[in-house]
N, C-alpha and C positions, 0 to 999 in steps of 0.2 A: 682518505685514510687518516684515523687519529693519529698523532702522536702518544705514547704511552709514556713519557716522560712530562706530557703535558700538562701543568697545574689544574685544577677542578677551578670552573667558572666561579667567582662568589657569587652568591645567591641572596645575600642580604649586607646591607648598607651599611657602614662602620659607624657604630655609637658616638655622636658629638663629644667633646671633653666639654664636664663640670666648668663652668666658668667660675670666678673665685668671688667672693663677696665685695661687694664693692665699698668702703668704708670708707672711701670721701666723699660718696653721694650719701648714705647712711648720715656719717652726722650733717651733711648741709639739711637734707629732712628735719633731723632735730634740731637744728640752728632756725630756721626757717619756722617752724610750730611753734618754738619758744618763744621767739620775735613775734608772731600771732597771738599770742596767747599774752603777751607782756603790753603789745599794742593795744587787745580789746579790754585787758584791764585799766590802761591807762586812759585811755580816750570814750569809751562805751560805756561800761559799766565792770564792777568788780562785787565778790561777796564781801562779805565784814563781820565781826565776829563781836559781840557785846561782852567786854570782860569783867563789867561793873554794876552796882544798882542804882547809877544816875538817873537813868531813864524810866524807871520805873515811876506808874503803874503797866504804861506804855510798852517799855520794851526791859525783859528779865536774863539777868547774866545766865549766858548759854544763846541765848537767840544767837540764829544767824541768818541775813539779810541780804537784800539785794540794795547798791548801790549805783545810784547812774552818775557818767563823769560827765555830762554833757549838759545838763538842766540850768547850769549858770555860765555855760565855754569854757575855758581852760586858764588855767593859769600854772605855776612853779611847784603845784602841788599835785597835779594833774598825776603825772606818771606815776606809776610802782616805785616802791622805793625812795621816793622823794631825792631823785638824781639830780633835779636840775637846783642849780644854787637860789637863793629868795628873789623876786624881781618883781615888782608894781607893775599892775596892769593884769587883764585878761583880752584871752582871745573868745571874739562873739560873745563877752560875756555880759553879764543883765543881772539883776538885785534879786533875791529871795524875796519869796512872800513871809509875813509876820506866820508863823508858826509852822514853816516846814522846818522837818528832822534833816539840819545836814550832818556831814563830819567835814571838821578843820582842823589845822594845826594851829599848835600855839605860836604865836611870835619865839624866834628863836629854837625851835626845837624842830623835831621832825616826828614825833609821836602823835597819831589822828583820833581827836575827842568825837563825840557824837552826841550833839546839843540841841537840844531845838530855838530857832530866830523868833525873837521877842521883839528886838530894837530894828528899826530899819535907820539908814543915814537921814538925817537930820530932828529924829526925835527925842525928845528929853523924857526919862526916865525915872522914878522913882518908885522906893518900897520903904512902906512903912508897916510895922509888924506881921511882917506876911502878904499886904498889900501891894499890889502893884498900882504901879500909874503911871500911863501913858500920853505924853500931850497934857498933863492936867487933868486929865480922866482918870479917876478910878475901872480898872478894868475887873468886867463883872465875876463875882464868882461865889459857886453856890455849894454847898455842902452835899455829900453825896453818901449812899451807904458804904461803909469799907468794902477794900477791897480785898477778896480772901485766896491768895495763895497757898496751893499745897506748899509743903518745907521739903526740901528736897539738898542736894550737897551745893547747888549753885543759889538757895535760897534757904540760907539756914535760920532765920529769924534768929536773932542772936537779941538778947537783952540790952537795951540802949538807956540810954537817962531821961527815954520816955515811958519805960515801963518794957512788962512783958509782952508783945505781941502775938503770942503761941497761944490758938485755941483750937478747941476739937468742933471739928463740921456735926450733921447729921450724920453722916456717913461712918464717923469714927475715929475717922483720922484728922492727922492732924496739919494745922494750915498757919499761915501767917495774918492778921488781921493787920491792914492798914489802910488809916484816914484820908478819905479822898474829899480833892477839890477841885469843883470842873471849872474852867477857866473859859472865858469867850473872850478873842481880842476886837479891836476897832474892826476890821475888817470880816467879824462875824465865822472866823474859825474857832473851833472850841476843843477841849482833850483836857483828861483827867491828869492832876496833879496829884502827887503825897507831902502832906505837910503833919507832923504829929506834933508837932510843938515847937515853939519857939524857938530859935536859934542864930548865932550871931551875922550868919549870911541875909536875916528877914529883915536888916534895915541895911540901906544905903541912903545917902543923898544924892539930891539932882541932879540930874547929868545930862548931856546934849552926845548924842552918837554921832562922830563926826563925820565929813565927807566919804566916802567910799568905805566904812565900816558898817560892822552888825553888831548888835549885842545879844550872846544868847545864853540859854537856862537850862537847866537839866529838871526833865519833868518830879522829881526826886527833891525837891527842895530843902531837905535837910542833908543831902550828901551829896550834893554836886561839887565837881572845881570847877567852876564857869567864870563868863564874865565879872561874878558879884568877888571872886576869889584874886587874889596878889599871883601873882607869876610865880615869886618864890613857898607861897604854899600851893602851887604843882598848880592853879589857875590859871586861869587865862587874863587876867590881869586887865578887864575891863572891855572896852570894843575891842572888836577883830575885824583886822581890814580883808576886805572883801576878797583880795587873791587868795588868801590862804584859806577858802571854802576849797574844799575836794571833789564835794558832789551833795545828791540829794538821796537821802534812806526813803526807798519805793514800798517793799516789802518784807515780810517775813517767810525765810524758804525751810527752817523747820529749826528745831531747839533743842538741848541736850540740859537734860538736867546735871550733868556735874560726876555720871556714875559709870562714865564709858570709859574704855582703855583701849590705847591701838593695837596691843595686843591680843584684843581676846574680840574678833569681829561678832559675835551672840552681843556685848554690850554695846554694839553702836546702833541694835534699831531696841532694845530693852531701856536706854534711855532717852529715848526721843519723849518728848511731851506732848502729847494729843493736844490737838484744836490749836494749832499755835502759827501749824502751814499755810501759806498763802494769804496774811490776815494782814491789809494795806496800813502802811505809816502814815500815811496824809489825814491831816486831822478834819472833823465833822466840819463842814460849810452850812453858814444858814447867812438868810439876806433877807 
């Protein structure tokens, strides 16, 4: 016989409680990705961002690039951020070939240039009116047709005391013209240079690059601050000793003419410059 007092069997299983967010595994996650993500910039590879027309014809303010940290080992410059204080020496590390595109800092500073290696240690150096010379060699170089840039807000061809360089293409529009010179070193690499005239950086005297240094050049030879330039006009004030290379520029992963805003995401693929993707830094080899 029932009880009629008797409660009704439950017939379904009581809802588990909501567990609550967990917010000290939350941020170790982001502690833990950051630290990832700070590691593979420092030791791997990192992007880079061209804010100047040193490098040009090569490489045009807006590129942006792929940097490996690994191509020379490591040294004080290695990490993000340039945390670690200055210190002589590399780990696993090994000498640039004569015309790779690295970036390094200046003695003294923590701001990363991006030049290409002319001098390796122990050669002697010299430029006379434009000329280079390596060893006693004249290194060869041959004149080339300009080269023609659309003008765009990260390439505004602006009037210089070489004259105007704004002319109109076929097309209509309008572009930059400038003088190329294609350069081959001793060791049979070769990349275009810009020289339009004369200027106080196209003479030096001779000079020996010392033990563990490099000396390099911005393919833009009338607007670089490179080795040829004084520390205090923002150069690099001659060789650079080899720890303070950061890495070696691989490629180009895509370039912005100068017209985007983070505001308004339509201008970040509206200024992207065609044919610029994927297009390798490592200069022509012939043997």
């Amino acid at each position: 016989m029932t009880d009629e007092n008797q409660a009704p069997e439950e017939t379904a299983s009581a809802k588990p409680e909501k567990a609550g967010t967990d917010w000290w595994g939350e941020l170790k996650a982001i502690f833990w990705l950051i630290l990832a993500v700070l590691a593979f910039h420092s030791f791997i590879a990192k992007p880079f961002y061209i804010p100047s027309e040193s490098m040009m014809p090569v490489l045009l303010k807006g590129d942006r690039l792929v940097v490996t940290k690994y191509a020379y080992g490591w040294s004080w410059v290695s990490p993000s951020f340039h945390i670690v204080p200055p210190m002589e020496g590399r780990l696993f590390g090994s000498v640039p070939k004569r015309g790779d595109i690295v970036i390094l800092t200046p003695p003294g500073q923590k701001s990363d240039y991006i030049k290409r290696v002319i001098g390796l240690p122990g050669d002697t150096l010299e430029m006379r009116d434009g000329q280079l010379f390596i060893n006693g060699e004249a290194v060869r170089r041959e004149r080339r047709p300009p080269a023609m840039f659309p003008i765009d807000e990260n390439v505004p061809c602006r009037i210089d005391q070489w004259g105007d360089h704004k002319v109109v293409g076929p097309d209509g529009r309008a572009y930059c013209s400038q003088p190329i010179y294609r350069e081959t070193l001793p060791n049979g690499r070769s990349y275009d240079t810009i020289d339009a005239g004369y200027s106080p950086v196209d003479d030096f005297s001779r000079l020996k690059v010392p033990a563990d240094h490099i000396f390099v050049m911005g393919d833009n030879r009338d607007r670089s601050a490179d080795s040829r330039v004084p520390l205090g006009e923002q150069g690099l004030g001659g060789p650079v000793p080899i720890e303070n290379i950061g890495g070696r520029a691989e490629f180009i992963t895509f370039s912005l003419d100068g017209t985007s805003s983070y505001l308004n995401p339509i201008s970040w693929f509206t200024a992207l410059r065609g044919g610029r993707a994927g297009t390798s830094l490592h200069p022509d080899e012939s043997h």
